[in-house]
Every structure is written in structure tokens, then in C-alpha cells.
Backbone as CSV, one residue per row, in Angstrom:
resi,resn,N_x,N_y,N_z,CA_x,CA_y,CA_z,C_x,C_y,C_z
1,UNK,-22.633,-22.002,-23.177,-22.499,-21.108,-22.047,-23.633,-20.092,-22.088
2,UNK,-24.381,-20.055,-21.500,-25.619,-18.880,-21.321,-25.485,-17.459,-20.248
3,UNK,-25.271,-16.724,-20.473,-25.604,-15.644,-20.182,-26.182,-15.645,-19.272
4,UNK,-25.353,-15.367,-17.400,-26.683,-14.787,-16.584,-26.127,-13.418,-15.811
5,UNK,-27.527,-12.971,-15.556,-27.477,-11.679,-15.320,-27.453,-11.014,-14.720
6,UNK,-27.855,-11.931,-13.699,-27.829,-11.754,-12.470,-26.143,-11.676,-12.066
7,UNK,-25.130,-12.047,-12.600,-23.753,-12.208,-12.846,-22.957,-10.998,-13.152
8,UNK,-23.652,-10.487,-13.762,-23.477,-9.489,-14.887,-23.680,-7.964,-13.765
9,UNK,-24.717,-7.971,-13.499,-25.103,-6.677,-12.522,-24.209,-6.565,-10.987
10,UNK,-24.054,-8.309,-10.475,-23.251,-7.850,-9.429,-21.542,-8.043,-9.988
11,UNK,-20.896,-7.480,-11.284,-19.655,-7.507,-11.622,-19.234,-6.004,-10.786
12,UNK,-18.071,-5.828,-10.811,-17.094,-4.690,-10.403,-16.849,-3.923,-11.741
13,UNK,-17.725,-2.993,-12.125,-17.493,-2.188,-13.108,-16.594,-1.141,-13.246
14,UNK,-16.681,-0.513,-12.148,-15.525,0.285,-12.220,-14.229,-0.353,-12.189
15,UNK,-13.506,-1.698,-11.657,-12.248,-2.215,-11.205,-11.860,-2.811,-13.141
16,UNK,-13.763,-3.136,-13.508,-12.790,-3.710,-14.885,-12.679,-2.724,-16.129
17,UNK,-13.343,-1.341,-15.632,-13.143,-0.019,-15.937,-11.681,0.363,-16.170
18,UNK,-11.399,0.224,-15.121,-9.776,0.317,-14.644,-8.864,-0.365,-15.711
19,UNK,-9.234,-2.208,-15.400,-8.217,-2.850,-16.306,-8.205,-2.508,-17.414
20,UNK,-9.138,-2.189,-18.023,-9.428,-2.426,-19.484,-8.482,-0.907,-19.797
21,UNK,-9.127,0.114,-19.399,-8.025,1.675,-19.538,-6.892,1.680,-19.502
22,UNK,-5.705,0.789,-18.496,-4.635,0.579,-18.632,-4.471,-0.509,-19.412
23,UNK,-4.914,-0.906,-19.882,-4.404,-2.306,-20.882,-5.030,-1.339,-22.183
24,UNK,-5.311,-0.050,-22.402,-5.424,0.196,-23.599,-4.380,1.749,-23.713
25,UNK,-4.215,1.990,-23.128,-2.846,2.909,-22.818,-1.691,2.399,-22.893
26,UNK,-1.766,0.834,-22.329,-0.140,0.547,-22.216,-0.266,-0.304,-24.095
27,UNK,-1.267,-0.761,-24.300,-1.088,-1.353,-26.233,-0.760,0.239,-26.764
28,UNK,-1.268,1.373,-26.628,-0.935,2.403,-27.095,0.531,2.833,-27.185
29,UNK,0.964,3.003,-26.022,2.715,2.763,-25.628,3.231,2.008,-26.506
30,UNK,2.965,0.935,-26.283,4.098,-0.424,-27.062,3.178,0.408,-28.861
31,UNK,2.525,0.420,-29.185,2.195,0.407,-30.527,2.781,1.831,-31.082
32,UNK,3.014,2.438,-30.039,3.730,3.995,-30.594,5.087,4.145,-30.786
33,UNK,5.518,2.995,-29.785,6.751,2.914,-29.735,7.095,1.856,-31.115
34,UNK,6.323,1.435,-31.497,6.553,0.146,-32.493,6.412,0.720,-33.991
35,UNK,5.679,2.479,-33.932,5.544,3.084,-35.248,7.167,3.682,-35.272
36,UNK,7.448,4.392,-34.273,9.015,5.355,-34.484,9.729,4.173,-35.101
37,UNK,10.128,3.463,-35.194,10.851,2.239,-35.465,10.557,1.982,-37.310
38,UNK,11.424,2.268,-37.978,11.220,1.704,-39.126,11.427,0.499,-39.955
39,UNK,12.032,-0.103,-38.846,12.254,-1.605,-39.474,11.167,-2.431,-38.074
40,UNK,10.470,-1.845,-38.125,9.102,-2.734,-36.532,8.376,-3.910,-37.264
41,UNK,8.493,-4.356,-36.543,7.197,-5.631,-37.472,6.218,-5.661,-36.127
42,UNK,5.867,-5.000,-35.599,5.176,-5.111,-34.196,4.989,-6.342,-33.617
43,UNK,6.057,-6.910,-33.186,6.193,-8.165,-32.619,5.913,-8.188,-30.991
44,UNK,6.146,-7.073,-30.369,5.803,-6.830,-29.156,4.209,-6.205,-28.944
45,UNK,4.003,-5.491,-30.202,2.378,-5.482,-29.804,1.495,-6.509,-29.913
46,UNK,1.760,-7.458,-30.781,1.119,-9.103,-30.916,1.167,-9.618,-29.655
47,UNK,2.530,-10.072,-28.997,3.297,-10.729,-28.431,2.497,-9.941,-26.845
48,UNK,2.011,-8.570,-26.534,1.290,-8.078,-25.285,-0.659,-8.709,-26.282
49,UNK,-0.935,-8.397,-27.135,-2.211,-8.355,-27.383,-2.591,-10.215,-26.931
50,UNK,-1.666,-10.695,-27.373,-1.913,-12.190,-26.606,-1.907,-12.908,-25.242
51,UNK,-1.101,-11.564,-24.728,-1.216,-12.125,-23.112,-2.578,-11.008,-22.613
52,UNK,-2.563,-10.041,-23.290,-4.155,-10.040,-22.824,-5.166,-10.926,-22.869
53,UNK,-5.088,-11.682,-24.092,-6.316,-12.674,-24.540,-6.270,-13.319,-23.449
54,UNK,-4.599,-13.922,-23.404,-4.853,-15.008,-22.151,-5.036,-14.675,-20.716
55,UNK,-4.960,-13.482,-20.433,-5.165,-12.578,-19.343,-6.805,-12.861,-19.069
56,UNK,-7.247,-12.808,-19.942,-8.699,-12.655,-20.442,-9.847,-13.413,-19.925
57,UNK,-8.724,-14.998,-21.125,-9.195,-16.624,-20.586,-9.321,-16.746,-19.525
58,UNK,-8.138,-16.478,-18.740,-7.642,-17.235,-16.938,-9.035,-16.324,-16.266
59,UNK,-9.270,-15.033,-16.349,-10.202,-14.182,-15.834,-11.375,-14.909,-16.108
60,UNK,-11.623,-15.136,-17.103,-13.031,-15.651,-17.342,-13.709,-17.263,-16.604
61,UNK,-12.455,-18.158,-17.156,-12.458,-19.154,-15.904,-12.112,-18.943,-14.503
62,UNK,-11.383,-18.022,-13.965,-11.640,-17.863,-12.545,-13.124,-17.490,-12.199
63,UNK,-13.209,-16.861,-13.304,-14.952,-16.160,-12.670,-16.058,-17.269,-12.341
64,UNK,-16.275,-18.528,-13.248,-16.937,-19.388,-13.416,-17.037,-20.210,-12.354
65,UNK,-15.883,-19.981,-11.352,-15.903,-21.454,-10.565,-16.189,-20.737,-8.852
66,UNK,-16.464,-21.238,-7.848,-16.412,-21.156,-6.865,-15.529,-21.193,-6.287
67,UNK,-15.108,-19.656,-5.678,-14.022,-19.374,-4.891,-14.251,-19.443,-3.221
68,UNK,-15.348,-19.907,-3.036,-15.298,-20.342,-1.652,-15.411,-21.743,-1.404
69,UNK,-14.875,-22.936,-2.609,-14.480,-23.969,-2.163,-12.959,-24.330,-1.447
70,UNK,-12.107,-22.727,-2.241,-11.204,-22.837,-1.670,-10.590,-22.607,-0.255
71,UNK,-11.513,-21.820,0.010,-11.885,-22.202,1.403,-11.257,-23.594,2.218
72,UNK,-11.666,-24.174,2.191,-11.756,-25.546,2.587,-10.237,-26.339,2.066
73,UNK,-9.585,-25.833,1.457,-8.369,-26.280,0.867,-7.189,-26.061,1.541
């Protein structure tokens, strides 16, 4: 996969500004809530840190493909 950059400059920085700030506030939440707890095994902070990943994946392959074939669908 190579790097282009043209890709890169026309992204939405501020919108993934956004995601990324609430997806690090709300791991904060669940991980604060997962310290008060003395028997925690942070199973819910794993269990969100993985649907970010896959949050992540699906984002990254949507990005890759042409959304104006769907168009035509």
C-alpha cells in the first residue's frame, strides 16, 4: 500500500479531529470507571479498544474504494 498525498491533504482534518477526541474521552470514561472497581480486569476497555480498531479497518477500507460507483447501484 503506498502512501498518496495527494489523499492525505484533501482528508477532513478537523471531522477526524473530532473522532479521534471523543473516542479518547469516552476510553477515558470506561478506563476510569474500570480503575474505581477493585475486582476490574478491564474487560470493557479491551472489549471498546477493539471496536475502535475495527472502527478503524471498515474506515480505512471505505476510504480506498470509490464511492461514486455507488452511484449507479
Amino acid at each position: 500500500m503506498r502512501l498518496d498525498l495527494a489523499r492525505l491533504r484533501r482528508m477532513d482534518w478537523p471531522l477526524a479531529f473530532a473522532a479521534s477526541t471523543l473516542l479518547a474521552f469516552g476510553l477515558a470514561a470506561i478506563y476510569s470507571v474500570a480503575l474505581s472497581r477493585p475486582e476490574s480486569d478491564f474487560l470493557n476497555v479491551k472489549k471498546q479498544l477493539l471496536a475502535a480498531a475495527a472502527g478503524f479497518a471498515a474506515f480505512l477500507f471505505a476510504a480506498r474504494g470509490n464511492y461514486r460507483l455507488l452511484r449507479n447501484w
